[in-house]
Structure formats: structure tokens, C-alpha cells
Predicted model as a PDB file, atoms N, CA, C, CB and O in Angstrom, pLDDT in the B-factor column:
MODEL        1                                                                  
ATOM      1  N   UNK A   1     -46.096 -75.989   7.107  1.00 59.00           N  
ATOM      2  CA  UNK A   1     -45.730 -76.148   8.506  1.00 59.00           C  
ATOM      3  C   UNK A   1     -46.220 -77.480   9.059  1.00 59.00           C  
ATOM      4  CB  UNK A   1     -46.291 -75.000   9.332  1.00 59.00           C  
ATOM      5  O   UNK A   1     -45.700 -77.987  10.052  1.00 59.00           O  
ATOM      6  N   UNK A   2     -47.495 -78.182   8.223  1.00 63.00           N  
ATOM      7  CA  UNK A   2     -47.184 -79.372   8.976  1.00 63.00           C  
ATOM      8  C   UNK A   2     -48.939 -79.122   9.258  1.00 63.00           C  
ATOM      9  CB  UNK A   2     -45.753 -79.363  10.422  1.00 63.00           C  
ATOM     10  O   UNK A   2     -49.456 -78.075   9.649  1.00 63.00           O  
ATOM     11  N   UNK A   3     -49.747 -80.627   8.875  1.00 69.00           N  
ATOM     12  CA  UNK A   3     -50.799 -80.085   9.383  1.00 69.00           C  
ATOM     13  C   UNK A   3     -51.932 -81.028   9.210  1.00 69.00           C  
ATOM     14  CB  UNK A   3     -51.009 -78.826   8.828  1.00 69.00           C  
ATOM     15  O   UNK A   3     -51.939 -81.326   8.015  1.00 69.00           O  
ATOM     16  N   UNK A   4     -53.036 -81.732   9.923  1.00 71.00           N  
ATOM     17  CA  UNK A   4     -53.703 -82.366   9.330  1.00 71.00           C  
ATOM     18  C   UNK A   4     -54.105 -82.588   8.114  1.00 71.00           C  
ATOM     19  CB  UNK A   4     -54.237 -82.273   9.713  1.00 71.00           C  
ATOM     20  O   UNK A   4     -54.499 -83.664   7.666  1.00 71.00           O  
ATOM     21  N   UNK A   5     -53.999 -81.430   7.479  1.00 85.00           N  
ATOM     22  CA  UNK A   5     -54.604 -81.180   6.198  1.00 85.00           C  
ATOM     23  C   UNK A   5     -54.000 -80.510   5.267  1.00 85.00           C  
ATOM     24  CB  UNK A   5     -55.639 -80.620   6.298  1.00 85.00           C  
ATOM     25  O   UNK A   5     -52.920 -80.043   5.630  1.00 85.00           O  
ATOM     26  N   UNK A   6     -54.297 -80.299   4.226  1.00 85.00           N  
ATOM     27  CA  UNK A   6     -53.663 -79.529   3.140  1.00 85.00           C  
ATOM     28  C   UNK A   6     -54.567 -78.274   3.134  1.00 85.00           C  
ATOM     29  CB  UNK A   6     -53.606 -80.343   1.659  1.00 85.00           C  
ATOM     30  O   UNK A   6     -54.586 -77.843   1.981  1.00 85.00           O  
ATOM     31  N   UNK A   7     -55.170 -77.668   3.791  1.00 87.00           N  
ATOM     32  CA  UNK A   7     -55.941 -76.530   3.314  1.00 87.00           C  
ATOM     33  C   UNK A   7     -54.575 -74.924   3.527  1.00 87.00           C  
ATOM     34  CB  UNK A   7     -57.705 -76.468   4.554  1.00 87.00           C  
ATOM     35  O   UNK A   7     -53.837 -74.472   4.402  1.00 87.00           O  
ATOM     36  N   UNK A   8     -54.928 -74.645   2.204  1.00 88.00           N  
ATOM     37  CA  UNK A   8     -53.882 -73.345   2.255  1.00 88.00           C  
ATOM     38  C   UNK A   8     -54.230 -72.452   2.706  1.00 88.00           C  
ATOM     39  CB  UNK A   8     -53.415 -72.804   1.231  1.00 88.00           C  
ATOM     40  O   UNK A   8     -55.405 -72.130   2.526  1.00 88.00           O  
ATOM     41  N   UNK A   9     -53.315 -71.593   3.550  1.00 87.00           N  
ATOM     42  CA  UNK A   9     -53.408 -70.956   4.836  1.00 87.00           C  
ATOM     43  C   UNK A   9     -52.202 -69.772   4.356  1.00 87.00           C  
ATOM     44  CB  UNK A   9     -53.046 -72.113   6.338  1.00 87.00           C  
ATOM     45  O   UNK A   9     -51.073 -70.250   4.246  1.00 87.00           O  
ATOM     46  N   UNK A  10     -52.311 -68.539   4.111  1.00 87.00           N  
ATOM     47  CA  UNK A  10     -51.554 -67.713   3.737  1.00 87.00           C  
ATOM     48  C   UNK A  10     -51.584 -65.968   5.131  1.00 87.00           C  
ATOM     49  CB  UNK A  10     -52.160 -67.581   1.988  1.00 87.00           C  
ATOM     50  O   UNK A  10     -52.470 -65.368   5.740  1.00 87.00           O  
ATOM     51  N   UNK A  11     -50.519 -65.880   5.043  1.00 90.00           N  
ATOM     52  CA  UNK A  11     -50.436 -64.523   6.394  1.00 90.00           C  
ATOM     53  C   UNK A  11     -49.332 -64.142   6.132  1.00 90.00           C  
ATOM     54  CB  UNK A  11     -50.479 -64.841   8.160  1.00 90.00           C  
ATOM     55  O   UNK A  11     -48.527 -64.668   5.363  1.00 90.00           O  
ATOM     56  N   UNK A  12     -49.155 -62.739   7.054  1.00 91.00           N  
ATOM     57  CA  UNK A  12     -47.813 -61.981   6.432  1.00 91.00           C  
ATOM     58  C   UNK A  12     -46.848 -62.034   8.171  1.00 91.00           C  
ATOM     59  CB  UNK A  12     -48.322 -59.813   5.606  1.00 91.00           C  
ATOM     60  O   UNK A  12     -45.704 -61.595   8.291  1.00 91.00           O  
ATOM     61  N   UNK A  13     -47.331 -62.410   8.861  1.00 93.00           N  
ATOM     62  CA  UNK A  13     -46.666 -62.702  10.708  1.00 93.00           C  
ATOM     63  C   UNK A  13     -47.486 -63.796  10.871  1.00 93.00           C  
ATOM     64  CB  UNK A  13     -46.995 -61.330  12.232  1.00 93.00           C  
ATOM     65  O   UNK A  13     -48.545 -64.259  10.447  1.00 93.00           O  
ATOM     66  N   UNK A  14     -46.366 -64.096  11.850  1.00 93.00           N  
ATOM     67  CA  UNK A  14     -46.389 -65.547  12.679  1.00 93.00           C  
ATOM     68  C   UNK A  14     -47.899 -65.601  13.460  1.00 93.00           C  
ATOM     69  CB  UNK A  14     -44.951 -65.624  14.003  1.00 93.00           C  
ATOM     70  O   UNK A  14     -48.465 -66.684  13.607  1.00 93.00           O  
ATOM     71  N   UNK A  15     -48.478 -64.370  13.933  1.00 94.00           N  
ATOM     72  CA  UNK A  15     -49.479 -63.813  14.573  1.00 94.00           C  
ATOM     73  C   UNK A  15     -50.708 -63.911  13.851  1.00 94.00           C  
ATOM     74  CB  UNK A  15     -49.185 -62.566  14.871  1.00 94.00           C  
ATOM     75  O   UNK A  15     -51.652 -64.351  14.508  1.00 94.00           O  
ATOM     76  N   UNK A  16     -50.902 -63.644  12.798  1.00 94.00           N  
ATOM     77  CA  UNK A  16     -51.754 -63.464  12.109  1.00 94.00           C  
ATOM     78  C   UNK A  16     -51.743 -65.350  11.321  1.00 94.00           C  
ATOM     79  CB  UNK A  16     -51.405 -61.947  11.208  1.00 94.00           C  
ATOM     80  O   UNK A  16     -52.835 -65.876  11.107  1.00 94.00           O  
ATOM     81  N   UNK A  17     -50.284 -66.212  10.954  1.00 91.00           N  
ATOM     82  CA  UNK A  17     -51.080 -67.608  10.986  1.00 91.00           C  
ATOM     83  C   UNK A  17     -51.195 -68.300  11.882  1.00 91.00           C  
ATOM     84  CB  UNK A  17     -50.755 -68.441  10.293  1.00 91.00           C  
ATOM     85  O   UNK A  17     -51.615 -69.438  11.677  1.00 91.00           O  
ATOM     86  N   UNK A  18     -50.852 -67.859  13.265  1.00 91.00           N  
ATOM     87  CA  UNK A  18     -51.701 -68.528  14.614  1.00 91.00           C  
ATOM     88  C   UNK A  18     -52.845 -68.921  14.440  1.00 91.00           C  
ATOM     89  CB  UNK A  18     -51.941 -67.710  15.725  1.00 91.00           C  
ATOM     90  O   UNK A  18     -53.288 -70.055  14.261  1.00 91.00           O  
ATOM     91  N   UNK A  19     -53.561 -67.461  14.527  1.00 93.00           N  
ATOM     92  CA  UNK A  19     -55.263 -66.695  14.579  1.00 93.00           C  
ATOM     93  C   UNK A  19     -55.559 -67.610  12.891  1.00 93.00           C  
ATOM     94  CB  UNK A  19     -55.343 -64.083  14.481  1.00 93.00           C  
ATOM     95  O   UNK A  19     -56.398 -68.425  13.274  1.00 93.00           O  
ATOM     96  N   UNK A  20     -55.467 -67.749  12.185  1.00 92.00           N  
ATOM     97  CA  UNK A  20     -56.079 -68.448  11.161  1.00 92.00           C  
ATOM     98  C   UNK A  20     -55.947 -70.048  11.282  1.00 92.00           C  
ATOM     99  CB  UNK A  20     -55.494 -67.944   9.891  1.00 92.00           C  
ATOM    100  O   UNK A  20     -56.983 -70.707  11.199  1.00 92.00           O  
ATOM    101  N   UNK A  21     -54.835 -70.635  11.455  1.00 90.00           N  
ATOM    102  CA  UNK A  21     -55.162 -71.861  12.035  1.00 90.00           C  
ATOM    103  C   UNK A  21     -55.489 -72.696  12.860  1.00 90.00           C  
ATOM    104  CB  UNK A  21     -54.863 -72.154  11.992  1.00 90.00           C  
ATOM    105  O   UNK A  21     -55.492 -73.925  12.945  1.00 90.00           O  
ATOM    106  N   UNK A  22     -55.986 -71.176  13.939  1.00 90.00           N  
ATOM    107  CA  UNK A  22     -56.466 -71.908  15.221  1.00 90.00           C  
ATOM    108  C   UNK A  22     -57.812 -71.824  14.962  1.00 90.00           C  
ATOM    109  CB  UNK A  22     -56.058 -71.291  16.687  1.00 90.00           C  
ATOM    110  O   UNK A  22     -58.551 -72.554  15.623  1.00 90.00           O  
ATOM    111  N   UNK A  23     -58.497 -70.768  13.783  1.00 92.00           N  
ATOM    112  CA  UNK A  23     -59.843 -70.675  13.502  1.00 92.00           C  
ATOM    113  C   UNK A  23     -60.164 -71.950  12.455  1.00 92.00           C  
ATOM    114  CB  UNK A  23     -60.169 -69.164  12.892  1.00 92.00           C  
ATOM    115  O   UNK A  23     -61.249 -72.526  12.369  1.00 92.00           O  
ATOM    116  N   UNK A  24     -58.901 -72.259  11.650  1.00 92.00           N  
ATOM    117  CA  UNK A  24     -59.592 -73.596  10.600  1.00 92.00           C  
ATOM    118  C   UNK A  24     -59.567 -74.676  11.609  1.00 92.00           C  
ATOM    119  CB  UNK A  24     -58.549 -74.162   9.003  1.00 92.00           C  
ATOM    120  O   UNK A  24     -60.582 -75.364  11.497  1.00 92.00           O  
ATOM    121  N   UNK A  25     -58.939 -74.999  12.366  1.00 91.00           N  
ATOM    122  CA  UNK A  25     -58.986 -76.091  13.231  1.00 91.00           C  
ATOM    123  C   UNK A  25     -60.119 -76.024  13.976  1.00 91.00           C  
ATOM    124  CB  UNK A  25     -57.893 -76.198  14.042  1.00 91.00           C  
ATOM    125  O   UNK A  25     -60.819 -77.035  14.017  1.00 91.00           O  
ATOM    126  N   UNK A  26     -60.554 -74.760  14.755  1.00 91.00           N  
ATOM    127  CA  UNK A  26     -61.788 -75.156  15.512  1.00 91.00           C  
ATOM    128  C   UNK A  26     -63.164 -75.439  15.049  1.00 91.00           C  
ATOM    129  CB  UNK A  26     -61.976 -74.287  16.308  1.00 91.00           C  
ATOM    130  O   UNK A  26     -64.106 -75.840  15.732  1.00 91.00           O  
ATOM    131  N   UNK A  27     -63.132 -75.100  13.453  1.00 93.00           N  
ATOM    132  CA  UNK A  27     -64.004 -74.986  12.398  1.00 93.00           C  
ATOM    133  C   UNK A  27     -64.281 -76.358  11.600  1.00 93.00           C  
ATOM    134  CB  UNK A  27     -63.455 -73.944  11.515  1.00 93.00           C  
ATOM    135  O   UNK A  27     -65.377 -76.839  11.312  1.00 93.00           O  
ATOM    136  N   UNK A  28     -63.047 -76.840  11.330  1.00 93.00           N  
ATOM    137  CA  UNK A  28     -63.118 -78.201  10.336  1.00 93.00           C  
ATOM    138  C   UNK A  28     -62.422 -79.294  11.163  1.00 93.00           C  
ATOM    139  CB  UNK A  28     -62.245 -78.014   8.727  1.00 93.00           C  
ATOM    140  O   UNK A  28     -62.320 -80.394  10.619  1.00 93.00           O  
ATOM    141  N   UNK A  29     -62.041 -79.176  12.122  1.00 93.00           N  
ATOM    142  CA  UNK A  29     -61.334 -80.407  13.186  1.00 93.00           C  
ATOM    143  C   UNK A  29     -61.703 -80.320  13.934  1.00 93.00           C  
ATOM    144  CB  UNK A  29     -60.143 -80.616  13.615  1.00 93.00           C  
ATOM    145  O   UNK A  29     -60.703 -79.981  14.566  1.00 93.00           O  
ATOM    146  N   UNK A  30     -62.688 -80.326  14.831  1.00 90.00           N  
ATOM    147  CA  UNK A  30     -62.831 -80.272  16.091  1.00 90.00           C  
ATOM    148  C   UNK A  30     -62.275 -81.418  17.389  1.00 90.00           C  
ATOM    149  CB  UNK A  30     -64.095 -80.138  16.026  1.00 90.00           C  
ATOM    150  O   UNK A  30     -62.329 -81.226  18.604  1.00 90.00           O  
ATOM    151  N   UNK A  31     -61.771 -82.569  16.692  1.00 90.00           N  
ATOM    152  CA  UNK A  31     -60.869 -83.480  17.902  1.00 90.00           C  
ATOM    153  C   UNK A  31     -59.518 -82.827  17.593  1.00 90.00           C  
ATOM    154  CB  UNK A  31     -60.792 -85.466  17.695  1.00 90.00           C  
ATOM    155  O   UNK A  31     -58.729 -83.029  18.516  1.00 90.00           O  
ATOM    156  N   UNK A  32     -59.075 -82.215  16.735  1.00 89.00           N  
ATOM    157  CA  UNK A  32     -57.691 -81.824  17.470  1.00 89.00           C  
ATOM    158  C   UNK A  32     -57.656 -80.527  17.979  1.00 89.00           C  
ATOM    159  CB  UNK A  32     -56.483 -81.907  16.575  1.00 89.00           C  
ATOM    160  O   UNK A  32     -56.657 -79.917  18.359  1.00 89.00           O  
ATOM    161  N   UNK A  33     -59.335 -79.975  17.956  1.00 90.00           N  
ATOM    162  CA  UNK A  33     -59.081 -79.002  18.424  1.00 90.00           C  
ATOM    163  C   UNK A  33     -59.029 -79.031  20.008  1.00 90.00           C  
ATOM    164  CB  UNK A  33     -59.869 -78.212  17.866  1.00 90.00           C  
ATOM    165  O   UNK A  33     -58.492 -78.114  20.629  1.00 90.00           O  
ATOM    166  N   UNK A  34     -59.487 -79.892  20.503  1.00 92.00           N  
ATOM    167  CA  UNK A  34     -59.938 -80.563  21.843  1.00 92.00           C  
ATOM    168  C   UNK A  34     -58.557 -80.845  22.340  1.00 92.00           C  
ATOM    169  CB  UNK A  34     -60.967 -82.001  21.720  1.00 92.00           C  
ATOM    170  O   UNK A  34     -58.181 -80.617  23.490  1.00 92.00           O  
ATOM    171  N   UNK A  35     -57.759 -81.409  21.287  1.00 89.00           N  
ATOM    172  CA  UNK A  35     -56.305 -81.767  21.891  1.00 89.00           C  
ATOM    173  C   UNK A  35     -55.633 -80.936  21.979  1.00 89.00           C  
ATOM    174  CB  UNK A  35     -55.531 -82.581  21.342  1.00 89.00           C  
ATOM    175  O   UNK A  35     -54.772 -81.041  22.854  1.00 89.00           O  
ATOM    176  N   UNK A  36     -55.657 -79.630  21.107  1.00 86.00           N  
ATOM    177  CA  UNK A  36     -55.091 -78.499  20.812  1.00 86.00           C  
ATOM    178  C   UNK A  36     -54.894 -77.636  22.139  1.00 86.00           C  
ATOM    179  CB  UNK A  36     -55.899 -77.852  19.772  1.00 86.00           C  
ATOM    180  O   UNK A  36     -53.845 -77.061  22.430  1.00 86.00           O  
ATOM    181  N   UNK A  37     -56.732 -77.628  23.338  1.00 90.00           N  
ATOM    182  CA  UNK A  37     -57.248 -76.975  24.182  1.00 90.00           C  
ATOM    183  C   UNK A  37     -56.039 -77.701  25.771  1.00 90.00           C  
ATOM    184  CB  UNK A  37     -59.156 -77.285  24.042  1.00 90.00           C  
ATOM    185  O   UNK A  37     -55.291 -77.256  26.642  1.00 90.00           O  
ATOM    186  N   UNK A  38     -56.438 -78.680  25.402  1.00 91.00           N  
ATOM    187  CA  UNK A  38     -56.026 -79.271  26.040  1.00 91.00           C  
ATOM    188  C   UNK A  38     -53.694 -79.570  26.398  1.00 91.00           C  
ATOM    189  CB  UNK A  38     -57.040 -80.226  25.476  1.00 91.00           C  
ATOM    190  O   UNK A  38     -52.857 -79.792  27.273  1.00 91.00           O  
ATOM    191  N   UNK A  39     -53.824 -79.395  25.354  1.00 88.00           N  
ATOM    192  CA  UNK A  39     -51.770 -79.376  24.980  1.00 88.00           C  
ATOM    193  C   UNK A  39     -51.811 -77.766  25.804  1.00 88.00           C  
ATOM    194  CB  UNK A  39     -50.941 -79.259  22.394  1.00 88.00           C  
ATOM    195  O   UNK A  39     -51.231 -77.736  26.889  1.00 88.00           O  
ATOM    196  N   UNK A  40     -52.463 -76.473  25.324  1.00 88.00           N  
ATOM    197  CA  UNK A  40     -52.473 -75.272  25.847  1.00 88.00           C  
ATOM    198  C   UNK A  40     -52.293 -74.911  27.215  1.00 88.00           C  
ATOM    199  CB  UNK A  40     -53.423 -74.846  25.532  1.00 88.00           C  
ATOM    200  O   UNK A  40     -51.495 -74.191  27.816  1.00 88.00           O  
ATOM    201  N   UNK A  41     -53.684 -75.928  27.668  1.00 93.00           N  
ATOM    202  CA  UNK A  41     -53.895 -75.788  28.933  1.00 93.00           C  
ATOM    203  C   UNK A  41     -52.735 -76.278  29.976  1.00 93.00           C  
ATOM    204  CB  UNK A  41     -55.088 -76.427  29.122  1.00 93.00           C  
ATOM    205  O   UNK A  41     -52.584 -75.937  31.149  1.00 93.00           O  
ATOM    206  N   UNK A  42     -52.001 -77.139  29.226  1.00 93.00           N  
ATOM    207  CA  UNK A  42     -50.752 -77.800  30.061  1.00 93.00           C  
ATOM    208  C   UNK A  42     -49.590 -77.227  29.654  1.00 93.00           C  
ATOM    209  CB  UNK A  42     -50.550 -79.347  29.892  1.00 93.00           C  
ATOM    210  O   UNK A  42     -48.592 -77.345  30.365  1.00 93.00           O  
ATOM    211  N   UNK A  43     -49.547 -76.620  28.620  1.00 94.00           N  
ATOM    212  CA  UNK A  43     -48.453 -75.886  28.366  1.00 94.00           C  
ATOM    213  C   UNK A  43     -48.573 -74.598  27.272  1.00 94.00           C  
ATOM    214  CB  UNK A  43     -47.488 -76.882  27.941  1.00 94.00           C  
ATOM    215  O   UNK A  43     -48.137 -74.840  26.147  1.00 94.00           O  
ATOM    216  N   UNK A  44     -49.215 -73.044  27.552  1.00 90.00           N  
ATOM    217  CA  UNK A  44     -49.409 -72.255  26.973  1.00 90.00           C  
ATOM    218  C   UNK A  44     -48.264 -72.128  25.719  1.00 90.00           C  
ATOM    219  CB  UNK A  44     -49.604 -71.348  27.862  1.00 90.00           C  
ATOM    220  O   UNK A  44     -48.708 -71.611  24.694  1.00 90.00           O  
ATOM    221  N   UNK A  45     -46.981 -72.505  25.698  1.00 92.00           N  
ATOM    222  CA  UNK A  45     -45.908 -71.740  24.742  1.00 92.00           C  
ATOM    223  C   UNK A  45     -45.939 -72.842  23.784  1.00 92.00           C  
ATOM    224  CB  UNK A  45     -44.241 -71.327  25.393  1.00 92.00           C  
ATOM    225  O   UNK A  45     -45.739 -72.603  22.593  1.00 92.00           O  
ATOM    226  N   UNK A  46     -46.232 -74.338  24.304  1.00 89.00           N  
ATOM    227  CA  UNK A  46     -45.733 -75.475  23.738  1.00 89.00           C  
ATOM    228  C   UNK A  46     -45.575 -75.451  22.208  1.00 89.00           C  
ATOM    229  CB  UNK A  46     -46.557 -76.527  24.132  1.00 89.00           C  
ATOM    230  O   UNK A  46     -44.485 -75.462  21.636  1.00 89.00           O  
ATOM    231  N   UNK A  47     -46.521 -75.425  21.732  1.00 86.00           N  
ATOM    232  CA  UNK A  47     -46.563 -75.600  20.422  1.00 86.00           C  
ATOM    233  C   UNK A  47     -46.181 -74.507  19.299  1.00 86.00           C  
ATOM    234  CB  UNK A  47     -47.742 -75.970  20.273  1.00 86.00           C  
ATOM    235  O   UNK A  47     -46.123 -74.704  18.085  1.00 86.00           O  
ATOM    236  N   UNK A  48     -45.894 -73.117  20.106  1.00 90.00           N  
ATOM    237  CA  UNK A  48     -45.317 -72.232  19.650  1.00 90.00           C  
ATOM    238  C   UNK A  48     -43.750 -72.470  19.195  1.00 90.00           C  
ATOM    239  CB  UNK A  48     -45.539 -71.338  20.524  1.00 90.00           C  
ATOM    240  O   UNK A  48     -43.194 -72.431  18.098  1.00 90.00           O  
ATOM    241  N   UNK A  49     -43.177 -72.796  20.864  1.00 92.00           N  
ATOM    242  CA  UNK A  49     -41.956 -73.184  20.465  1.00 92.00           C  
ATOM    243  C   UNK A  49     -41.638 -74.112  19.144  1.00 92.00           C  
ATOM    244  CB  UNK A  49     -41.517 -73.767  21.540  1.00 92.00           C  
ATOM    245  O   UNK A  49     -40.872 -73.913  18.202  1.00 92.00           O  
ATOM    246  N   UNK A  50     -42.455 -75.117  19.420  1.00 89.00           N  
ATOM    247  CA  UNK A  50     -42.130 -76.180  17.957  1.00 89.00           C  
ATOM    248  C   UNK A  50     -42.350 -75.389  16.787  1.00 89.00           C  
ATOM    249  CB  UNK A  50     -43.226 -77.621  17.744  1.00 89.00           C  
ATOM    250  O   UNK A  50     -41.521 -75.047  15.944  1.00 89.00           O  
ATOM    251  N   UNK A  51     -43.430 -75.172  16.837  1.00 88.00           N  
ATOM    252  CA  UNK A  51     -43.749 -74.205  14.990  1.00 88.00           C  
ATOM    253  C   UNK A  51     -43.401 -73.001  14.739  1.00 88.00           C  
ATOM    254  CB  UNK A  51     -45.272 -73.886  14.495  1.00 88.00           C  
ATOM    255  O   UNK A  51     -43.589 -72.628  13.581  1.00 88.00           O  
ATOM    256  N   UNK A  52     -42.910 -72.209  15.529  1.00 93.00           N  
ATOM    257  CA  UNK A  52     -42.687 -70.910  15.542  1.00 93.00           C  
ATOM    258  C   UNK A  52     -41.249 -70.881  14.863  1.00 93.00           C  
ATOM    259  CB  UNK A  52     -42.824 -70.287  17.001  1.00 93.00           C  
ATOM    260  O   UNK A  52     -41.101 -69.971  14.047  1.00 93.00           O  
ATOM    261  N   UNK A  53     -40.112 -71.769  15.078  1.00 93.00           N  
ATOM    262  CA  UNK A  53     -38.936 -71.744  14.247  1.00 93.00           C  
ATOM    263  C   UNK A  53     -38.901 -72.138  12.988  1.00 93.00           C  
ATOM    264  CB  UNK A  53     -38.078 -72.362  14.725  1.00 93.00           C  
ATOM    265  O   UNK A  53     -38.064 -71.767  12.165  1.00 93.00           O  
ATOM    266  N   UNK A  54     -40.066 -73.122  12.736  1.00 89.00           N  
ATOM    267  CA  UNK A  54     -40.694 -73.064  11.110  1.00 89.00           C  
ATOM    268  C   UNK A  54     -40.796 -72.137  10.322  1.00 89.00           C  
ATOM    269  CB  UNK A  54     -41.847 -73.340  10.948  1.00 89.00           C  
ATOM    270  O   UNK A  54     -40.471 -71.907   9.157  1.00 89.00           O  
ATOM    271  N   UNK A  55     -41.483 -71.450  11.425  1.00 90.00           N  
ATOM    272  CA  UNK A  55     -42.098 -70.535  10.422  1.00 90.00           C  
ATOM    273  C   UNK A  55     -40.978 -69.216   9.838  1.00 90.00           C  
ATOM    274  CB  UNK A  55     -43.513 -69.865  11.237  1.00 90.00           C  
ATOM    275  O   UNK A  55     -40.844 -68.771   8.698  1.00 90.00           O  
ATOM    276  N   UNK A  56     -40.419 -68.912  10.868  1.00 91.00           N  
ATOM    277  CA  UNK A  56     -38.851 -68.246  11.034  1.00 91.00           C  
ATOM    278  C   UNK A  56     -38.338 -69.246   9.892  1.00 91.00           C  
ATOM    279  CB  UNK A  56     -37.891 -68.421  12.860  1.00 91.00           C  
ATOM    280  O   UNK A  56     -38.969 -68.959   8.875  1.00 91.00           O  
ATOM    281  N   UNK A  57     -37.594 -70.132   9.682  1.00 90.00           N  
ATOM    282  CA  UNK A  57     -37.071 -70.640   8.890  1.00 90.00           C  
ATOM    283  C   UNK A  57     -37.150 -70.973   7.621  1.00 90.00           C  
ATOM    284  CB  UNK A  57     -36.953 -71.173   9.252  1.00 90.00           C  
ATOM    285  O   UNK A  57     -36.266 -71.238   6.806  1.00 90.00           O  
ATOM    286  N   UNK A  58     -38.992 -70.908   7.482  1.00 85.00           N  
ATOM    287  CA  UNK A  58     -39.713 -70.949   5.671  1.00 85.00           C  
ATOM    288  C   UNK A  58     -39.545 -69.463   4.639  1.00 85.00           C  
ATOM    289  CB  UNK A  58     -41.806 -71.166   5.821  1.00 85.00           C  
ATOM    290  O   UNK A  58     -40.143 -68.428   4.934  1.00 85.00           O  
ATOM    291  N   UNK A  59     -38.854 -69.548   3.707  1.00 81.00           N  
ATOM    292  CA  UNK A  59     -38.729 -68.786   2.784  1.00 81.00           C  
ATOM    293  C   UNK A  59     -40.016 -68.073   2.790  1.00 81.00           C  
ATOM    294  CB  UNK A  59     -38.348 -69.432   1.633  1.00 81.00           C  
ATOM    295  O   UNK A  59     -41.076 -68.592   3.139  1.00 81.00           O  
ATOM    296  N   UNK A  60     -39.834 -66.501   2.268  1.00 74.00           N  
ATOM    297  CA  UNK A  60     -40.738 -65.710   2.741  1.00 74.00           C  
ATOM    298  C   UNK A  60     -42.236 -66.420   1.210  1.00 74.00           C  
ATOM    299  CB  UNK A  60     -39.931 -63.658   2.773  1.00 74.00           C  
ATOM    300  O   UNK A  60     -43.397 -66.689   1.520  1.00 74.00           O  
ATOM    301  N   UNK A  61     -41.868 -66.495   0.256  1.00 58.00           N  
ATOM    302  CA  UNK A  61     -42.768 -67.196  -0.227  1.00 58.00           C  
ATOM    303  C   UNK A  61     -43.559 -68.949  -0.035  1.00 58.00           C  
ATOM    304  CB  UNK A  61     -42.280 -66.970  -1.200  1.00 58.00           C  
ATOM    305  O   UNK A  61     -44.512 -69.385  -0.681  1.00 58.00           O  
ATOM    306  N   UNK A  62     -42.890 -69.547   0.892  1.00 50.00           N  
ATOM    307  CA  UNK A  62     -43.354 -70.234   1.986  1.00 50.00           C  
ATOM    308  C   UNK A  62     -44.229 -70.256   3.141  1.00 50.00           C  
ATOM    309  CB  UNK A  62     -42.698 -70.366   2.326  1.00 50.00           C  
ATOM    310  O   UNK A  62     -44.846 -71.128   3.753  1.00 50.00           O  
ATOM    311  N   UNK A  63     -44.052 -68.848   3.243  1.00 50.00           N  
ATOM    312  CA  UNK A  63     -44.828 -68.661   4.504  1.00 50.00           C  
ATOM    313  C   UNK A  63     -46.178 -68.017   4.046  1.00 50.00           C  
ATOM    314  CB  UNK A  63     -44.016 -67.704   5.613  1.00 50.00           C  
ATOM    315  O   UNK A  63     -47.222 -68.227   4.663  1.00 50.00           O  
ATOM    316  N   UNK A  64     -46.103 -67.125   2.800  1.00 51.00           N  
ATOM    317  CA  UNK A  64     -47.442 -67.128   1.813  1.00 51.00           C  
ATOM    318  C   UNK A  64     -48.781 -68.160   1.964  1.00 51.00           C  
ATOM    319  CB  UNK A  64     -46.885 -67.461   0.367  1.00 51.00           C  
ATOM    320  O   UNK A  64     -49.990 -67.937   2.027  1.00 51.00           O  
ATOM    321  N   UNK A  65     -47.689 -69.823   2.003  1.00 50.00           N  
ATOM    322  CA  UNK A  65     -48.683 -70.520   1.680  1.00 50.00           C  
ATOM    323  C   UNK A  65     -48.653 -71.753   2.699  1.00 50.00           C  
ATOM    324  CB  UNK A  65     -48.619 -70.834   0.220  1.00 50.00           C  
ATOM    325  O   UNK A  65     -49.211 -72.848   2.638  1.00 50.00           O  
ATOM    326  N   UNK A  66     -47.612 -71.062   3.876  1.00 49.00           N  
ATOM    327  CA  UNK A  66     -48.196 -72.229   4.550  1.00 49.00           C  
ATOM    328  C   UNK A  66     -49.512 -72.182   5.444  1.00 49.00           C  
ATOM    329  CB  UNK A  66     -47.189 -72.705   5.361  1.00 49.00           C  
ATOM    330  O   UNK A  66     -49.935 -73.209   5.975  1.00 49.00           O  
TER     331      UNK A  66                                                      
ENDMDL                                                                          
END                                                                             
């Protein structure tokens, strides 16, 4: 899906790789997590909308590992 990093990130709903990459980000990035807080605060859906049709769109063994 797109991501500072390459760390593999595996879930079975869109919900469940929210909650995990919002925990590696606040964990091992902390400036984008700041930007992250901040994009939210100005627009709660924002970044949903963008990644959320990704994730809809990645082959179900895709989404394993994104």
C-alpha cells in the first residue's frame, strides 16, 4: 500500500491494517506520525479515502502482506 518503509504488515480487514500501521508508525516513525496527527486533525476520513481503495483493490494475497 505504499509506505515509508518496507516492514511487513499482514491483516485479514481494512480495520485491523489501520490499527497495525498506525501502531508501527507511532512506534518506529514518530515525524510522520506527527504529520499523520496532524493530516487527521484536519481531515478525519482523508487518508482513508486514498488507501482504503487500495486496499479494496489488492488481491486477497496482497493484502496478507501489505
Amino acid at each position: 500500500m505504499g509506505g515509508v518503509c518496507d516492514a511487513p504488515l499482514s491483516a485479514e480487514t481494512w480495520d485491523e491494517m489501520v490499527t497495525k500501521m498506525s501502531n508501527h508508525v507511532m512506534s518506529h516513525h514518530p515525524d510522520l506520525a506527527k504529520q499523520m496527527e496532524e493530516m487527521h486533525n484536519e481531515d478525519p476520513k482523508k487518508w482513508g479515502r486514498a488507501y482504503k481503495p487500495k486496499w479494496d483493490a489488492a488481491p486477497e494475497t496482497k493484502k496478507a502482506k501489505a
